[in-house]
N, C-alpha and C positions, 0 to 999 in steps of 0.2 A: 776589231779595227777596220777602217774603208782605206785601202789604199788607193793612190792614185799616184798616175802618172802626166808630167808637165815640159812641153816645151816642143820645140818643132821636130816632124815626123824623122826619126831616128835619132833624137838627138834628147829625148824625156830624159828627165831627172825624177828617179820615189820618191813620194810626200807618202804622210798621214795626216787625212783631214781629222781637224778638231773641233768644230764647230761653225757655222753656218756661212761659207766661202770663204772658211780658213785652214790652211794646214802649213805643215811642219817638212821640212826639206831633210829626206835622208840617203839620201845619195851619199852620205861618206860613208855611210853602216853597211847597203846592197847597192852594190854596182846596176844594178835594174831588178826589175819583178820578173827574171825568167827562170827556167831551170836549175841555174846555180845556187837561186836563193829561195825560189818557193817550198824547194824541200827540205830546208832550213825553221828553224822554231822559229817564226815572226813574231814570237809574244814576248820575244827580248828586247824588241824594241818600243813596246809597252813605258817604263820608267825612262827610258829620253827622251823619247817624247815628251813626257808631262815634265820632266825637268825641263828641256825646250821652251814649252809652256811659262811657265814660271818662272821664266827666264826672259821673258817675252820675245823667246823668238819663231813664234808662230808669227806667220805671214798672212795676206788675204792673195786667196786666186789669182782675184783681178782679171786680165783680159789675157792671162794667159794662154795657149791651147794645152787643149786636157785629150791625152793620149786615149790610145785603148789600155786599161790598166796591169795587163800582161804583156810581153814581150816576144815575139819570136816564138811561138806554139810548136813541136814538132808535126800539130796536125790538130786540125778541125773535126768533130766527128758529130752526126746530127742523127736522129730520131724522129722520124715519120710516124703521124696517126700517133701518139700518144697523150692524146686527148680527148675523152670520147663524146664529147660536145661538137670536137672539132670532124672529128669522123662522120658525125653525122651530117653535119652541113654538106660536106662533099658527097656523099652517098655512100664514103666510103665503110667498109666491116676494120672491126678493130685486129686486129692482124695477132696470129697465134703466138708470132715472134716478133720483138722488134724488129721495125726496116729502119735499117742501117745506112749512112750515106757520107761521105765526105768533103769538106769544101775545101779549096784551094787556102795554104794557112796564111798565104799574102795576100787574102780579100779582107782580113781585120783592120780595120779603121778606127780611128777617135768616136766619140759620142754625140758629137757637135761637128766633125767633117762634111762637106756634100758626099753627098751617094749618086755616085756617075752613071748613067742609065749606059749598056754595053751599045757597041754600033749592033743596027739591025732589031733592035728592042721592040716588042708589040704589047708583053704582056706582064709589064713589071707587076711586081707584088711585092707585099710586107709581108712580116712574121715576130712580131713580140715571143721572144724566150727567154726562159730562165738558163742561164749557161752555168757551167759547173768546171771550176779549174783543178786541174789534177797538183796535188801537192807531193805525194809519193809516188814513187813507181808499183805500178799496180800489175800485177800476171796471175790469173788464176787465182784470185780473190777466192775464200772459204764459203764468203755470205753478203747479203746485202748490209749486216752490221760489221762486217770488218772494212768498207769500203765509206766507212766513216770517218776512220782515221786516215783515209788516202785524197780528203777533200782538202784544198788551200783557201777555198772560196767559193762566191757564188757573184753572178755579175748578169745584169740587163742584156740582152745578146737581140737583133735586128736579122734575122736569118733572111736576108732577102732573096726572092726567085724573079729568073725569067722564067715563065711557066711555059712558050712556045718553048724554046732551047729546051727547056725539062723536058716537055713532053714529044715535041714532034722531031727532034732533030736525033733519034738515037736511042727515046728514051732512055737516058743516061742522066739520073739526076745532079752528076757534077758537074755538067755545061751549064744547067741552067743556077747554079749556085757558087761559081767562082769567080763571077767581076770582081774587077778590082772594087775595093769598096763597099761590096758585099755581106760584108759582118759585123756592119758599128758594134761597139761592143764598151762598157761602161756607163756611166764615168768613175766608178770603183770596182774595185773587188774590195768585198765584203767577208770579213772571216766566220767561220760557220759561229761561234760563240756570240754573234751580234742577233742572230737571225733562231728565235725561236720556234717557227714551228715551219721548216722550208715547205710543209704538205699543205699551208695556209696563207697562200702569197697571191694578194691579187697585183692580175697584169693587165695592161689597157694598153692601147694607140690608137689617135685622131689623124685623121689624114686632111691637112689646110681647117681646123678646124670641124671636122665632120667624125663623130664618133666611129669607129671602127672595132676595132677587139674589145672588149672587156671580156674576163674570165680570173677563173685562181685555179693553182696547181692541185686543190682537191680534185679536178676532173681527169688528172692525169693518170693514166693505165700502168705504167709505171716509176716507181717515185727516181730521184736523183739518184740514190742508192744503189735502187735495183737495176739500172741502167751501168753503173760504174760496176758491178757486180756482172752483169753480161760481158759488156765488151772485154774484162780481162780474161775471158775464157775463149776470147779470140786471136787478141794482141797484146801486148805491151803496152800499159801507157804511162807517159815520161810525165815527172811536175811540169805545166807549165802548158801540158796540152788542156785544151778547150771542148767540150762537150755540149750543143747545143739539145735542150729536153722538149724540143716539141714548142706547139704554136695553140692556144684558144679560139674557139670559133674567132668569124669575122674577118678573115683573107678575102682579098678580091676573087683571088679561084671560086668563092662559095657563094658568089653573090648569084641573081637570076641574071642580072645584066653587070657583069663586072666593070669597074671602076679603076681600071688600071690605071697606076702613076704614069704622070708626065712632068715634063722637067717645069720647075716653079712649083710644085706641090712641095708640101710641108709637114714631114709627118712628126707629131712628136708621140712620146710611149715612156714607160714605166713601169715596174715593179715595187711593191710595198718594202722598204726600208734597203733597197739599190740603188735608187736613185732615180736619173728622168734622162731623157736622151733628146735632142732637137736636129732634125735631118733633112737638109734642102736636096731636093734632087736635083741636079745639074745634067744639061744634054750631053752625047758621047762626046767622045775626043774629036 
């Protein structure tokens, strides 16, 4: 199933889309797409859906706003250099362990939202990822195949950096990764049974038209799995949190002469069968 989430920011009603700017309104079945319901079997709502259907009350989009397709995340958690294309562009070595990082869980945004540059901004940047939502509570995972059934989904994720704030203020990579606004994320979650081979997903983003990323998660060092498999042998993680797995070459950071966003750029980006995301950057408050 793609779910998605519709209507103004805090105020989204669940669909499931069915077909090409259409879905199905099920806000009477889950009160939203957060913790309470992603650890829940979603594949019961499978047959109301297509009853819905056939009932013709599938709807079209229309000009609704289309949420981020989760809700209220206990916590953001991101993976640095797990791609070794991407490593290279920066100069960086592939790291013996994941680096680990955290964003602010109230920089998730819609798909189609501006992305607010913060005050004092020099060195915006993108980041096309593939985000991984936790559906079970995950502690001390056995294996990277038990942390298959602890998946709810997979979703387009915009990890954006200020890379001054990253770098020079602290180096502390959660200044430069917590604007508000910071983590477009959708416009579905996607259940893993849609998505055949997650280690064969190509990701791209243009910036105002100008190619920027392309790559696929065969270059990643390690897979979704084995990522959800590490961090429960650190923490807790609840349905509903969010996992960002890294970025393919092609970030401003890796250019000779970087190309940093400024407000009126346009980026758009996507993932093979998530969807597609469109992002105006707007000046600070």
């Amino acid at each position: 199933m793609k779910l998605v989430r519709l209507g103004a920011p805090g105020a989204e009603r669940p669909g499931v889309v069915v077909g090409d700017g259409r879905y199905v309104d099920v806000g009477d079945l889950v009160a939203d797409l957060d913790e309470s319901t992603l650890a829940d079997d979603l594949s019961r709502l499978a047959p109301v859906v297509a009853e819905r259907v056939a009932a013709g009350l599938d709807r079209p989009v229309g000009d609704q706003r289309v949420g981020p397709p989760i809700a209220r995340p206990h916590q953001i958690l991101c993976v640095g250099l797990n791609y070794r294309d991407h490593a290279e562009e920066i100069g960086a070595d592939i790291p013996d362990l994941p680096i680990v990082f955290t964003k602010a869980p109230n920089s998730l945004s819609g798909p189609y939202d501006d992305v607010r540059a913060p005050r004092g901004f020099t060195q915006l940047d993108w980041e096309v990822e593939l985000g991984v939502v936790v559906g079970r509570r995950a502690s001390y995972l056995a294996s990277p195949a038990e942390a298959r059934d602890h998946v709810a989904g997979f979703v387009v994720c915009n990890d954006m950096s200020e890379r001054a704030f990253q770098n020079d203020h602290g180096g502390q990579l959660l200044k430069g990764k917590s604007a508000e606004t910071f983590n477009p994320c959708g416009p579905w979650l996607v259940t893993p049974d849609e998505i055949e081979d997650v280690g064969g997903l190509g990701l791209w983003l243009d910036v105002s038209g100008e190619p920027r990323q392309r790559g696929t998660t065969a270059t990643m060092v390690l897979d979704p799995y084995e990522i959800l498999f590490h961090l429960s042998q650190y923490m807790v993680l609840e349905p509903g949190d969010l996992v960002n797995t890294g970025t393919p070459p092609g970030v401003a950071a890796g250019m000779a002469e970087p190309a940093w966003l400024q407000p009126g750029d346009v980026m758009t980006l996507g993932i093979d069968g998530l969807g597609e995301q469109r992002l105006r950057v707007v000046a600070p408050r």
